[in-house]
MILOVEX-307665 format. One record per residue (C-alpha): residue in three letters; x, z, y. Coordinates in Angstrom, 2 decimals, always signed. Example, Ala and Ser with C-alpha at 12.3 -4.5 7.8 and 13.67 -1.06 7.14 Angstrom:
- r  X  Z  Y
- ALA  +12.30  +7.80  -4.50
- SER  +13.67  +7.14  -1.06
REM end
This chain:
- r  X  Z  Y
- UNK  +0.00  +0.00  +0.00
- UNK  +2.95  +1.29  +2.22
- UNK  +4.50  -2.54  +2.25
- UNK  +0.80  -4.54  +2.76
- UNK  +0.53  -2.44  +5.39
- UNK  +3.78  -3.13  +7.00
- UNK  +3.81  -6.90  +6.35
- UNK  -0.11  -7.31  +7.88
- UNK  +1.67  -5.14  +10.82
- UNK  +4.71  -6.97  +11.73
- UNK  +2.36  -10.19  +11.00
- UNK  +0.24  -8.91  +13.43
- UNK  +2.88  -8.04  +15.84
- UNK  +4.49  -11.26  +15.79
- UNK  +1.35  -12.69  +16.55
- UNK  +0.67  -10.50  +19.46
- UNK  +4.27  -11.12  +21.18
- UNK  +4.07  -15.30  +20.53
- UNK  +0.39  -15.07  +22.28
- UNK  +0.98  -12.68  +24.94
- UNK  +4.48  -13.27  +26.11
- UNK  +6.59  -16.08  +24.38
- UNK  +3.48  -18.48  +24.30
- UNK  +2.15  -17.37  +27.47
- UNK  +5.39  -17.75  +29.54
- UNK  +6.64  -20.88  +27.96
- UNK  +6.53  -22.83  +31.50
- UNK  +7.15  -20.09  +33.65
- UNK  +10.80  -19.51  +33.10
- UNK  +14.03  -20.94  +31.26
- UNK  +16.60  -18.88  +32.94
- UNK  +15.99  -14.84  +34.68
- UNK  +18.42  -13.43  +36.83
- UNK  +18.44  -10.18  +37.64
- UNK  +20.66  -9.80  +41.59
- UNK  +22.27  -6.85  +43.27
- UNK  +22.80  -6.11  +46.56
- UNK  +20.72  -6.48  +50.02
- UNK  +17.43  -8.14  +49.26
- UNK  +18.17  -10.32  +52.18
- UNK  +21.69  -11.16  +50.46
- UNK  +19.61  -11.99  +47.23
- UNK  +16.93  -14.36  +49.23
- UNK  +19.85  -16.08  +51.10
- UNK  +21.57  -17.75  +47.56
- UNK  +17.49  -19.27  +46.86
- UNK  +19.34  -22.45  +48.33
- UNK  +22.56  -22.55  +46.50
- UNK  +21.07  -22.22  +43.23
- UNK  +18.19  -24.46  +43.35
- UNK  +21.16  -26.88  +44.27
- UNK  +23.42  -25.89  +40.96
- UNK  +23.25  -28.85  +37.92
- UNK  +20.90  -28.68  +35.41
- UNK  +18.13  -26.51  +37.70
- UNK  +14.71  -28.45  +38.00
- UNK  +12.98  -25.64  +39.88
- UNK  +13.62  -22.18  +41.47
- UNK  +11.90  -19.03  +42.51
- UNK  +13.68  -15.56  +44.03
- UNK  +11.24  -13.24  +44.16
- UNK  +10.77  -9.79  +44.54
- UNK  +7.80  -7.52  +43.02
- UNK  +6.79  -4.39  +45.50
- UNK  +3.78  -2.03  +44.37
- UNK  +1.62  -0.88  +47.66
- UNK  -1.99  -0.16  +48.55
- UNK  -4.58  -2.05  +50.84
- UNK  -7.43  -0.43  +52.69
- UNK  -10.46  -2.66  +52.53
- UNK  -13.97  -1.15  +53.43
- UNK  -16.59  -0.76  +50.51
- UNK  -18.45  -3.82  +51.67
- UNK  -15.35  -6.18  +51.42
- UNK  -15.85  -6.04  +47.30
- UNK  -17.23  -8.78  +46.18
- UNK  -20.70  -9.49  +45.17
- UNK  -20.31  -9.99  +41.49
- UNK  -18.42  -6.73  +41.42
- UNK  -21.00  -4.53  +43.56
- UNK  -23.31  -6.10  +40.91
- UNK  -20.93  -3.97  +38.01
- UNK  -21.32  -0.83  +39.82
- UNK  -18.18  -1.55  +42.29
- UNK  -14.48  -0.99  +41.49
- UNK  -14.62  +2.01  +40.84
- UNK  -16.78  +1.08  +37.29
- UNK  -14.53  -1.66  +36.54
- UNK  -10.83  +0.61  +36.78
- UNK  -12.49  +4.07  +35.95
- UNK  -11.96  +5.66  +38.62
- UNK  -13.67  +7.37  +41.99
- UNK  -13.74  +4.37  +44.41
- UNK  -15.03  +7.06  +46.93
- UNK  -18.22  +7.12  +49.54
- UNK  -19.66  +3.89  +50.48
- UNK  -19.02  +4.88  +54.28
- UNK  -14.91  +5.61  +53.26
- UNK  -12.53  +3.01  +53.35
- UNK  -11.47  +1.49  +49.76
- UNK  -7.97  +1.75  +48.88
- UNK  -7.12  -0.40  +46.57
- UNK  -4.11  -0.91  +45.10
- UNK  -1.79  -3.98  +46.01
- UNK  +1.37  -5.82  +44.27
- UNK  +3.00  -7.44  +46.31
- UNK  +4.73  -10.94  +45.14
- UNK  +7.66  -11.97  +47.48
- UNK  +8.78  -15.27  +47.44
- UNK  +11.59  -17.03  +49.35
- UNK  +9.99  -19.50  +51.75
- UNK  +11.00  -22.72  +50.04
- UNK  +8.96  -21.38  +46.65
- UNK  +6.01  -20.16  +48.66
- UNK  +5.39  -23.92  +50.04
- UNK  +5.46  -24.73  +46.67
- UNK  +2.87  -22.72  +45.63
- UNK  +1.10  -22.99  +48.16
- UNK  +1.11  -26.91  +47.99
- UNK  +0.60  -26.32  +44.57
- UNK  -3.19  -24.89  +45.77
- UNK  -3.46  -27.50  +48.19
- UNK  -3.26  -24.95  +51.23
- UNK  -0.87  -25.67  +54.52
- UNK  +2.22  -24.71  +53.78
- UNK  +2.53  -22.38  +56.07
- UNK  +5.17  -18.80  +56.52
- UNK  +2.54  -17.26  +58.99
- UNK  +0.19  -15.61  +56.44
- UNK  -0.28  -14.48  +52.20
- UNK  -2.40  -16.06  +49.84
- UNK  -4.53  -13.85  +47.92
- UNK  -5.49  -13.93  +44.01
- UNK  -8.73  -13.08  +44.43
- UNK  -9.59  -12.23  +40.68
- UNK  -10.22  -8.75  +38.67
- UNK  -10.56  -8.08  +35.01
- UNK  -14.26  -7.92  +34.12
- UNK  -13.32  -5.10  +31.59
- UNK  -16.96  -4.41  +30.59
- UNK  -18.05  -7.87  +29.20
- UNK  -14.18  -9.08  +28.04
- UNK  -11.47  -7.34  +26.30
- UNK  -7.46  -7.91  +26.82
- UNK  -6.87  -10.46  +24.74
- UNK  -9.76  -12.78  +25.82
- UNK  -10.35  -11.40  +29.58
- UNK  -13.02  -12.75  +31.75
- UNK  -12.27  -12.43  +35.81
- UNK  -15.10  -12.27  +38.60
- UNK  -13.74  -12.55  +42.27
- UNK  -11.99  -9.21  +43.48
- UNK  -13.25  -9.40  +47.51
- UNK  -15.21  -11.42  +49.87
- UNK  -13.48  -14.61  +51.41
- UNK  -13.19  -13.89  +54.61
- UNK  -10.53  -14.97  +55.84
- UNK  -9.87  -11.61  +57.49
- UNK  -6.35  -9.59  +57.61
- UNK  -5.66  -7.53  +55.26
- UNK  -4.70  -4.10  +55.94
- UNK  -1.48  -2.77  +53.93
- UNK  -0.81  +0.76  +54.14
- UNK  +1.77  +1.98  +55.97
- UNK  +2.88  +5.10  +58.03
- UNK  +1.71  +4.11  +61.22
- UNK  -1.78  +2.73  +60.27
- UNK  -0.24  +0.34  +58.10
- UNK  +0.58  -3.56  +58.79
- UNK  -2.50  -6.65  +59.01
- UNK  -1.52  -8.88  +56.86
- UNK  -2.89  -12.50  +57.55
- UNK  -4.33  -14.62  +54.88
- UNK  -3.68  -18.10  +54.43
- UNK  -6.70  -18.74  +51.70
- UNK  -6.88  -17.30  +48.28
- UNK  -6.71  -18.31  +44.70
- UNK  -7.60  -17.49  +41.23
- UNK  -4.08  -17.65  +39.46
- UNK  -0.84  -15.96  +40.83
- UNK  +2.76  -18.10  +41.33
- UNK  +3.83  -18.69  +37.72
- UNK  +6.31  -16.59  +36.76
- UNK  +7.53  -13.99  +33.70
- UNK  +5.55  -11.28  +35.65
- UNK  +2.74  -9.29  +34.29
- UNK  +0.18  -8.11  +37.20
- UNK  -1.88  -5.86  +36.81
- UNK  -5.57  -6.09  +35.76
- UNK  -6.91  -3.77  +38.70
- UNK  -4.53  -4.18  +41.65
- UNK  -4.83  -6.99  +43.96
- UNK  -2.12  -9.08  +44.02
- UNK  -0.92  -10.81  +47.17
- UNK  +1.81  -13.16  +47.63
- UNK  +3.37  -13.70  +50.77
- UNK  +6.79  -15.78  +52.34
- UNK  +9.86  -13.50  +52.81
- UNK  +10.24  -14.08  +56.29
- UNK  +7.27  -12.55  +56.59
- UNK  +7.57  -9.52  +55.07
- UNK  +10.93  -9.03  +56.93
- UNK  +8.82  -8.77  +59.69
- UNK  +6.06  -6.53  +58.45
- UNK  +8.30  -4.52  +55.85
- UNK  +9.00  -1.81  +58.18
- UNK  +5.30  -0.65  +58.69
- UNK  +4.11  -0.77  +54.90
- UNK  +4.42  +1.84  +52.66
- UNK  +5.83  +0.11  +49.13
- UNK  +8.16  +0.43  +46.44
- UNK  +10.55  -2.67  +45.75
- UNK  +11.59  -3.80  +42.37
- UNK  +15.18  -5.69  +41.71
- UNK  +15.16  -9.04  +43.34
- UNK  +15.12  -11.90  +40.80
- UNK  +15.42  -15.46  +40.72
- UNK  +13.58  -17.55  +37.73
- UNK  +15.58  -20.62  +36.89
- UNK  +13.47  -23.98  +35.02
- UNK  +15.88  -26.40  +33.69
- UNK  +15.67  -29.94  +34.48
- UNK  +16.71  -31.44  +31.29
- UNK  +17.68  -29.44  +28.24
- UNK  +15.72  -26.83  +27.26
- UNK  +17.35  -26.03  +24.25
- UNK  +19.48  -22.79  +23.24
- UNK  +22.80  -24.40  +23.72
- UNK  +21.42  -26.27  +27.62
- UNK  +19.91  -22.46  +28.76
- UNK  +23.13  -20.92  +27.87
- UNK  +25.37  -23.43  +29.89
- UNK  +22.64  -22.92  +32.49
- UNK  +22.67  -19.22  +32.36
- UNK  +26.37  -19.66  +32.19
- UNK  +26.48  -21.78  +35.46
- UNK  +24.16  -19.86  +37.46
- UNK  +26.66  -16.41  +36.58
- UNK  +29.97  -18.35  +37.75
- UNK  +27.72  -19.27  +41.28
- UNK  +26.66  -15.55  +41.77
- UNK  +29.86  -13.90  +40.22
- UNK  +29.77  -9.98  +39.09
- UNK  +29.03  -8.74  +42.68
- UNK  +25.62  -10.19  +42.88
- UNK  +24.59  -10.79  +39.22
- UNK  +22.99  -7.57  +37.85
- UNK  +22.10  -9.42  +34.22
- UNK  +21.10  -12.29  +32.99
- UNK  +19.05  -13.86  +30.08
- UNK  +17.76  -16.93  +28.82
- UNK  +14.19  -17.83  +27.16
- UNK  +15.21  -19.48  +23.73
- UNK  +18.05  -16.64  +23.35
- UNK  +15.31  -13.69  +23.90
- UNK  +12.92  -15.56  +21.49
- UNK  +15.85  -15.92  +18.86
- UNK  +16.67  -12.00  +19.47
- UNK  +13.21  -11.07  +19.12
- UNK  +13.17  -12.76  +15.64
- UNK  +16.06  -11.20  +14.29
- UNK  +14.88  -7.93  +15.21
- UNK  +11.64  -8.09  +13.92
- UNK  +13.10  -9.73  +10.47
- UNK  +15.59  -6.55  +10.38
- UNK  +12.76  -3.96  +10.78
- UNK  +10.99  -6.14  +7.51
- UNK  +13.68  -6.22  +6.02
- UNK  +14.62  -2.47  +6.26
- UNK  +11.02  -0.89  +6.40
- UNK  +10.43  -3.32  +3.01
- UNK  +13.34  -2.17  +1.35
- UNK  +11.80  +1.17  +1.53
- UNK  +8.99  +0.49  -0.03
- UNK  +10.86  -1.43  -2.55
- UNK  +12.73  +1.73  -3.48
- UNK  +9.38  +4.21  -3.08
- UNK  +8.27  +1.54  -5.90
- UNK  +11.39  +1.38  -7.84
- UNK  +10.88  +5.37  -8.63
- UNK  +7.57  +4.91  -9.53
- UNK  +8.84  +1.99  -11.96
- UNK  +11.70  +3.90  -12.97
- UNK  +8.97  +6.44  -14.26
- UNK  +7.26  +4.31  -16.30
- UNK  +10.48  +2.94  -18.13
- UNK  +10.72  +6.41  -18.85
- UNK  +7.68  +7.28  -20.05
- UNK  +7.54  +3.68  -22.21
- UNK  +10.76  +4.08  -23.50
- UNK  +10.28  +7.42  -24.56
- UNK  +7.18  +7.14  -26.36
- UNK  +8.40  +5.34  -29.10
- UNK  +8.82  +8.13  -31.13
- UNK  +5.27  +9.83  -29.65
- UNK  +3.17  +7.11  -30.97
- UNK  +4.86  +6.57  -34.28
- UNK  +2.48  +8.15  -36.19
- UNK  -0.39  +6.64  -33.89
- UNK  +0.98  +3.01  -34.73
- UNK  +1.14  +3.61  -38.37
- UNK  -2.14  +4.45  -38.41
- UNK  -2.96  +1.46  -37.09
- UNK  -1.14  -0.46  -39.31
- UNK  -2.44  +1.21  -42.86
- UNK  -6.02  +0.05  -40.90
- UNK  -5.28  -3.34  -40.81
- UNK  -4.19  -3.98  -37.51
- UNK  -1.92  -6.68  -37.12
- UNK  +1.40  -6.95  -34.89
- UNK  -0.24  -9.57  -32.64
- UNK  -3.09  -6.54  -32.30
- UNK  -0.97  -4.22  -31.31
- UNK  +0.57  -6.28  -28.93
- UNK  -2.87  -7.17  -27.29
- UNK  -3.27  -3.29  -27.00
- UNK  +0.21  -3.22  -25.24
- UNK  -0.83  -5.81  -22.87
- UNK  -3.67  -4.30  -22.06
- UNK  -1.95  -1.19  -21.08
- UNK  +0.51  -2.39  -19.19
- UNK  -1.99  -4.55  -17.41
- UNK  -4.56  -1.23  -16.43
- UNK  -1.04  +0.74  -15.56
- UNK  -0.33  -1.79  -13.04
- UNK  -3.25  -3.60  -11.98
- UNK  -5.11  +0.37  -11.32
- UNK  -2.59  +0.91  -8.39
- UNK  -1.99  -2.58  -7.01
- UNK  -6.11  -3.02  -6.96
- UNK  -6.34  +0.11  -4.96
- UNK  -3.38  -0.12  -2.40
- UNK  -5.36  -4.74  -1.89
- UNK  -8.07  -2.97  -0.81
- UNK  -7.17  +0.17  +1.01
- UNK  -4.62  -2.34  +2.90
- UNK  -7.04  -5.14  +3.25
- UNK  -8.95  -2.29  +5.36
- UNK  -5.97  -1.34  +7.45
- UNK  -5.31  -4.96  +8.25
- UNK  -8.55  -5.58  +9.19
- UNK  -8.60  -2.39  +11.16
- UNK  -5.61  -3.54  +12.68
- UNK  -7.22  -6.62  +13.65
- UNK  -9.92  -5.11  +15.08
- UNK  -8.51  -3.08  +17.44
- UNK  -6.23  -6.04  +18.72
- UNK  -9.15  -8.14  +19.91
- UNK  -7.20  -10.78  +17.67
- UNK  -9.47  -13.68  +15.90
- UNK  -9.22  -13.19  +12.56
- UNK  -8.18  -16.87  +11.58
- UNK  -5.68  -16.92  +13.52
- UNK  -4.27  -13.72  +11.34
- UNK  -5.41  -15.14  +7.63
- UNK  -3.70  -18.42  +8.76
- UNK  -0.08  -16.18  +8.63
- UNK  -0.81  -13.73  +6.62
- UNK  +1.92  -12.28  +4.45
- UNK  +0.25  -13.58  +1.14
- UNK  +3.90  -14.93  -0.30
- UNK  +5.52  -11.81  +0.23
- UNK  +2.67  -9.53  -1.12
- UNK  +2.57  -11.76  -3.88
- UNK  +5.83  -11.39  -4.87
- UNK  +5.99  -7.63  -4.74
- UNK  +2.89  -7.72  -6.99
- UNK  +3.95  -9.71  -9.45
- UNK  +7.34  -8.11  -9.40
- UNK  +5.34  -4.72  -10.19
- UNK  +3.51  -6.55  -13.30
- UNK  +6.74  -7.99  -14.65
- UNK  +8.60  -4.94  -14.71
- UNK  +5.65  -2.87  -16.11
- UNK  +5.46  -5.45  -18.60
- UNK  +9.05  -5.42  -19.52
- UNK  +9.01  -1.96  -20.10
- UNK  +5.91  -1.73  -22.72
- UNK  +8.02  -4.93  -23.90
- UNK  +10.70  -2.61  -24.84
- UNK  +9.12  -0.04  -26.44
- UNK  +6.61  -2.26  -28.11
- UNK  +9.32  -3.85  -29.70
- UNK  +11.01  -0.59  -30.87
- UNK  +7.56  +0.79  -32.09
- UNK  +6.78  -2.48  -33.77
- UNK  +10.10  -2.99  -35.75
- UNK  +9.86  +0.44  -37.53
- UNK  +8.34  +0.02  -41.08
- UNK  +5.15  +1.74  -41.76
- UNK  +6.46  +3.70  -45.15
- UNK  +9.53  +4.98  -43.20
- UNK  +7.46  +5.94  -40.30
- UNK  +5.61  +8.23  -42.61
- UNK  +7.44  +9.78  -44.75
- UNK  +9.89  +10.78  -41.81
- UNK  +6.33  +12.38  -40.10
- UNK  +5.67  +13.97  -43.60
- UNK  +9.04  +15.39  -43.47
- UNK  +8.51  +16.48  -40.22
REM end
């Protein structure tokens, strides 16, 4: 049971990771640097490496976590139709008459990225304002792995207030979206996230409460994609931005190939204790097989002065062996065909998509390992019990 359990796990697992991260990022990044130093140091060498061979497209960015006041009747109308905010994240959203702070992450981009995305959304490019994903997790008619979004706040067009120690900073908005800039980020499902130029935040930085993640710039290769071109890339990019400014480093394909081998190694480990948990049970039955021979001596021979023939007896071995193993291995299919499906269950994962990789090959190889060696065993001492003669069997029990 222990090693269905684990295979329908890490099965599971694998899934999981391919669908929510490997899968889901497969266009958003090839190369991720991680810089040191002044952010404005870090947003200053945007240009130099979107000019380095082999890049087809660059982003340095920087991630800040903040709050925006908005007041109650800014929500939008699909979510005052939920029962506010407040119902959605599980949490007091407060009076209707208080302001609703909500909270904000902040997506910095350097300028040249932001008029991509922004062109990308066919809005001006402009540097003079943010544009707004205006989307929230509709957590009580979707789960995680399927979510459904509703808009987050009314489109205005008004300023957004960030908070900040004096009163905070207004925040203009350029227009407002339903998917954030593509990158290897993960926002979260109840904060609104706002992405802005970072000339513009130099400017309003100073009045907004926030804290600032590492500054990091998300290399796309314009030709290779392959292990060997996102190493030279990764490679190239670390000679441009030498130790001083390159705080690590790592490539898509490499992480992917990582994240394999250390999955296989926990199989391979966590399976080899259950081999060995198995092996003792095995071991016990050797034990008890080959050390019944001289038990059932006299209960062979009366089988024998009955009539029964050697092919008999071996039928009635067979059948042994077969309830000794197949008793166990019956109970731990179904007990782990419940886990799995437990397991399933609770990851909002479609269950096709789980049957279509699940770990029948090596399951059915541990089972049929644990009839063989059952077998062998009763083999053995079927064999011993078989080849002693039925006169010497009982005059050695008469003697006895």
């Amino acid at each position: 049971m222990g090693f269905i359990t684990i295979q329908c796990f890490f099965t599971l697992s694998d899934i999981s990771t391919r669908y929510t991260y490997f899968f889901r990022y497969q266009n958003a990044w090839d190369v991720l640097l991680t810089l040191q130093g002044d952010t404005a140091g870090g947003f200053g060498l945007a240009g130099g490496l979107r000019a380095l061979p082999g890049v087809g497209g660059c982003a340095v960015y920087q991630r800040a976590e903040g709050g925006v006041l908005l007041p109650p009747a800014a929500q939008s109308e699909p979510l005052k139709s939920l029962g506010g905010y407040g119902a959605l994240a599980g949490i007091e959203a407060g009076a209707d008459e208080s302001p609703l702070r909500l909270p904000a992450s902040l997506v910095i981009l350097d300028d040249a990225a932001f008029g991509e995305y922004c062109a990308g959304l066919g809005l001006p490019q402009r540097l003079d304002g943010a544009v707004v994903d205006n989307r929230i997790w509709n957590s009580l008619h979707s789960n995680f792995r399927y979510p459904a979004y509703i808009p987050f706040i009314e489109e205005d067009g008004q300023p957004l207030c960030l908070e900040g120690p004096a009163g905070g900073a207004a925040l203009p908005v350029l227009g407002y979206a339903q998917t954030p800039p593509l990158l290897r980020e993960e926002y979260p499902h109840y904060s609104l996230t706002i992405t802005l130029p970072f000339s513009l935040w130099q400017q309003l930085k100073s009045g907004v409460e926030a804290e600032p993640q590492p500054v990091q710039a998300r290399l796309l290769a314009a030709g290779d994609a392959s292990l060997a071109g996102l190493d030279a890339l990764e490679q190239t990019a670390a000679q441009y931005l030498g130790p001083d400014r390159l705080a690590g480093s790592e490539n898509r394909v490499r992480e992917k190939q990582t994240n394999d081998q250390v999955l296989a190694g926990f199989r391979t480990v966590l399976g080899a204790a259950c081999a060995y948990l198995a092996l003792i049970g095995l071991a016990s039955v050797f034990a008890h097989t080959l050390g019944f021979v001289r038990l059932r001596r006299r209960e062979i021979a009366r089988y024998e002065s009955i009539g029964m023939t050697p092919a008999q007896l071996r039928g009635m071995f067979m059948r042994e062996a077969l309830t000794l193993a197949g008793r166990p291995v019956a109970v731990s299919l179904a007990l782990g065909g419940a886990v799995a499906a437990f397991m399933i269950r609770a990851s909002y994962l479609d269950p096709a998509e789980f049957w279509a990789e699940a770990p029948v090959l090596p399951i059915l190889g541990f089972v049929l390992a644990v009839f063989l060696l059952v077998g062998l065993a009763y083999w053995l001492g079927g064999r011993a019990l078989l080849a002693a003669s039925l006169a010497q069997t009982l005059r050695d029990e008469a003697q006895g």
